[in-house]
C-alpha positions, 0 to 999 in steps of 0.5 A, a space after each residue: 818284875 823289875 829284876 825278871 825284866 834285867 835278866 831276860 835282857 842279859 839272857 836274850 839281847 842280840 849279841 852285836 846289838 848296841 846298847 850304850 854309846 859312850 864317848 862316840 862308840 857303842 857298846 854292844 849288848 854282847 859285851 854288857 852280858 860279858 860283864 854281867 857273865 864274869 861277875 855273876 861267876 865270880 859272885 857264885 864263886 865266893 858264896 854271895 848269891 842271892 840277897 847279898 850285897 855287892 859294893 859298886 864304885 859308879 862312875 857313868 861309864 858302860 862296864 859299870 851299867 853293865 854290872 849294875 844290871 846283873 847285880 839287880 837282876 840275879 837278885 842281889 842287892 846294890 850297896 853304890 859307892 862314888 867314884 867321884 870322891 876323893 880316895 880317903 873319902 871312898 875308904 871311909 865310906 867302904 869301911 863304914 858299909 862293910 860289904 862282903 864285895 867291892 866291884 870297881 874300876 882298877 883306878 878306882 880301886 888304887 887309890 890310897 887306902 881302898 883296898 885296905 878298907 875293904 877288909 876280907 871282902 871280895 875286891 873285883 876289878 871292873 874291866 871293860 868287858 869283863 870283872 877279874 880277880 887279883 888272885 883265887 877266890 876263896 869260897 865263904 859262908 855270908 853272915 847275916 851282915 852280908 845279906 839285905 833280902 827285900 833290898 834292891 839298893 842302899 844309896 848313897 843321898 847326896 850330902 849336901 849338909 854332912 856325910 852322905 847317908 844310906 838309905 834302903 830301897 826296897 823292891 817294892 819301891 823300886 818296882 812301883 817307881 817303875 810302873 808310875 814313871 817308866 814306860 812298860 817294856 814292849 809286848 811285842 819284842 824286847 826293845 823299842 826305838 830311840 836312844 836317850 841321853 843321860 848325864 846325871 851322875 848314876 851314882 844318885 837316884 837321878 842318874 840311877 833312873 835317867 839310865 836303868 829307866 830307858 834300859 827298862 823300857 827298851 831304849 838305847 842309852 848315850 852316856 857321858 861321863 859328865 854334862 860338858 856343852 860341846 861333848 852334849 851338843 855333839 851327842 844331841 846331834 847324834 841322836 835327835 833326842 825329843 827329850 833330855 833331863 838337864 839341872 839348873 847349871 847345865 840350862 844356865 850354860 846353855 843359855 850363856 854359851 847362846 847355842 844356836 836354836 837349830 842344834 837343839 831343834 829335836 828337843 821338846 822338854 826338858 826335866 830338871 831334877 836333883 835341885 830347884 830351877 828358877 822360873 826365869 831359866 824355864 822362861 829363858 828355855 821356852 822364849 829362846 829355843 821352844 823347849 819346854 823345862 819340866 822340874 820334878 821333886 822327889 828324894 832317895 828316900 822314894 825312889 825317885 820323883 813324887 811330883 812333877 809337871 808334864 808337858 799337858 800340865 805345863 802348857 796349861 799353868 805354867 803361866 800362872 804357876 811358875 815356882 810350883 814343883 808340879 803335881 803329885 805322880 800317879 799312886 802318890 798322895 801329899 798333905 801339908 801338916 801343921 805342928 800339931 799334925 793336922 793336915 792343913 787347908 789349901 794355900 797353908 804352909 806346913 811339912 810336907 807328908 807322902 803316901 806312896 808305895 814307894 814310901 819306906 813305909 809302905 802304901 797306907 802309912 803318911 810319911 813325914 818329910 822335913 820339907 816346908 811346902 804348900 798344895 794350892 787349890 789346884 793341886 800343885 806343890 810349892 816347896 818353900 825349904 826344909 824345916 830343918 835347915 833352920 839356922 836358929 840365931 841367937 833363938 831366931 829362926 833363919 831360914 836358908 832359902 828366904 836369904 838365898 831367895 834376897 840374895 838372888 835380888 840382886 842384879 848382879 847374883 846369878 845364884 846364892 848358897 847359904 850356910 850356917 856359921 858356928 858361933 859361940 854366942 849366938 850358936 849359928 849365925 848365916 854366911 853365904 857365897 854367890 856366884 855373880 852373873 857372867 860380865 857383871 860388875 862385881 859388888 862388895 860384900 858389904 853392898 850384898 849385905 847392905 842389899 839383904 837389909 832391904 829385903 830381910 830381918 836384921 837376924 836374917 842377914 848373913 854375917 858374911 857374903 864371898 863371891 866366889 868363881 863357882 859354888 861348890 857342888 856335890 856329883 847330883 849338882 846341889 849346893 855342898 854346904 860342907 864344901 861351901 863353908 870350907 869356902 868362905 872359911 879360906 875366902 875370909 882367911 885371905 881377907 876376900 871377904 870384908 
């Protein structure tokens, strides 16, 4: 329905009627469907209808919204590329994909070694209003290759230990992701009031929702290229939204820069995805502006959220269930398993198992996860890290979120990553780079070391600690650990670390 839902909007939204403020200006329906109109064309043109796969460099703009309507609506299939990387690494994940089309900004699409790496692929110049070819297209006969029936998206996850990997959404996710999650188009017309607000990259699952969703519902959407306070500040004052979706960094500026509580009177919540959020920064929220922070979990791999509080939930147990990452969404059921595969009584801690239609797997089979959790009497979800991103030390076992959690202790941290080190003795070992709180007195490396002594296994303190400016992130702003290591690597090599 989701696919039939896009094509009525394209087909039968008003003309003059806004659809997408972006940067103070609205973006009208009509020229979304001449975005939509032009590609489509061009698509045809080529011989890639149906089921083929389209290569999208996202980027939060309108045009590139625009195209990824049309392409789930005339039943294709999105292959997403980030705009955010660097061009060699865009090259690289292009060539990998070998799409039969490449769909991207003209900047995006200079960049060193883009085009190249598209090969014989259709290449498609995303144009504010409109898509245009650098020369005649020249019809083709797909090859098996070019087509993904059943395949809503394959979507980049956010690489925060390697490469980003891809990972197939299939209709049947995506639609029922919709139905537990969004609200149901209007039954009275083809939209409903409201504007919503949304920041997260859309090249992500996070940003992927926070902008088809409203869209789905009826809902205009304001879109901003990335969260920047004023420019935020600014849009809430425009729309006097109710809620909005903020992660961790973005609370914490908030909270830093002491916005004044009327500019954010309109907000009631708040959710917070793509990484934990410290109860302390939902405490900060709730105590200093009412607004209730909202954590949800979930993953690429199900099509968005599979937990999560909600606003009855989190006025009744946040008290006593701060960490928690809520309950599970409506169609979702979770079990915690031991080794042996035997789920596990409440309060136990095991491997997180999912069984949902939006599963890869379908509705009636458990799928594992690699996370480490526990579901207490009353339901909720408590992640505790991922099993496998045990540093094994030397035959010890080190687990990055007990050193993040110690390091945090510190009063002077306000947030801590942890990596692991390659080491010719001992295989890995674990390094860390901290971010200290605004104004604060910074310690040495070795006091932070000294400090996870008190807290933590001598196998579990890191060999180094870097203070850094800001720890690195990826576009749905988790940690890099990649980027992270490359870090501390130039931070020891300067002698900043002892």
């Amino acid at each position: 329905m989701f696919r039939e839902r896009f094509r009525d909007l394209l087909a039968q939204a008003p003309a003059d009627r806004e659809a997408i403020d972006f940067e103070g200006q609205w973006t009208s329906w009509g020229t979304v469907q001449s975005v939509a109109r032009s590609l489509d064309n061009a698509l045809n043109e080529r011989g890639l209808g149906e089921a083929a796969r389209v290569g999208l460099i996202l980027e939060n703009r309108p045009e590139h919204v625009a195209a990824l309507l049309e392409i789930l609506a005339s039943g294709r299939t999105v292959v997403t590329f980030s705009g955010l990387q660097p061009p060699a690494r865009l090259a690289a994940d292009i060539a990998r994909a070998a799409v039969p089309a490449v769909v991207g900004r003209p900047q995006q699409l200079a960049g060193e070694g883009v085009r190249e790496a598209a090969g014989e692929a259709l290449v498609l110049s995303l144009l504010a209003d409109r898509v245009s070819a650098s020369g005649p297209i020249e019809p083709v006969v797909p090859t098996p290759e070019d087509l993904a029936p059943g395949i809503a998206v394959e979507m980049l996850t956010s690489g925060t230990t390697g490469p980003p990997k891809r990972v197939l959404l299939r209709e049947r996710q995506f639609a029922t992701a919709l139905a537990t999650s969004v609200p149901n188009p209007p039954s009275d017309g083809l939209f409903r009031s409201g504007t919503t607000l949304v920041v997260t990259p859309i090249v992500h699952i996070g940003g992927f929702w926070g902008a088809l969703s409203p869209i789905y519902a009826g809902r205009k959407i304001c879109l901003l290229p990335r969260f920047e306070l004023e420019s935020w500040l600014e849009a809430v004052e425009r729309h006097r939204p109710r809620a909005t979706g903020l992660v961790p960094a973005a609370l914490r500026t908030i909270l830093q820069a002491e916005v004044p509580a009327e500019k954010l009177s309109s907000i009631q919540v708040a959710t917070s995805g793509t990484t934990f959020c410290p109860p302390e920064l939902i405490d900060s929220m709730l105590d200093r502006y009412g607004i209730r922070v909202l954590p949800t979990y979930g993953a690429t791999e199900f099509a968005g959220a599979i937990a999560l509080w909600s606003l009855p939930l989190h006025e009744k147990y946040w008290e006593t269930k701060k960490g928690a990452a809520g309950r599970p969404v409506p169609g979702v059921e979770l079990r915690i398993t031991g080794p042996d595969g035997n789920p596990l009584p409440a309060g136990e801690q095991g491997l997180l198992e999912v069984r949902t239609a939006q599963s890869p797997l379908g509705a009636d089979e458990w799928q594992r996860t690699s996370d480490l959790a526990a579901l207490d009497e009353d339901g909720f979800l408590w992640i505790h890290g991922r099993a496998d991103d045990a540093i094994i030390r030397g035959g010890f076992k080190v687990h990055p979120e007990t050193v993040r959690l110690a390091l945090e202790r510190h009063p002077a941290v306000r947030e801590a990553a942890v990596a692991p080190w390659a080491d010719e003795r001992l295989g890995a070992v674990p390094v860390a780079g901290v971010e200290l709180e605004p104004g604060a007195v910074a310690p040495s490396p070795q006091e932070l070391r000294d400090h996870c002594r008190e807290l933590l296994l001598p196998y579990e303190v890191p060999l180094h600690v870097v203070i850094v400016d800001e720890l690195p992130r990826t576009p749905s702003h988790k940690v890099s650990r990649v980027d992270l290591l490359e870090q501390i690597k130039t931070a020891l090599s300067s002698e900043v670390a002892v």
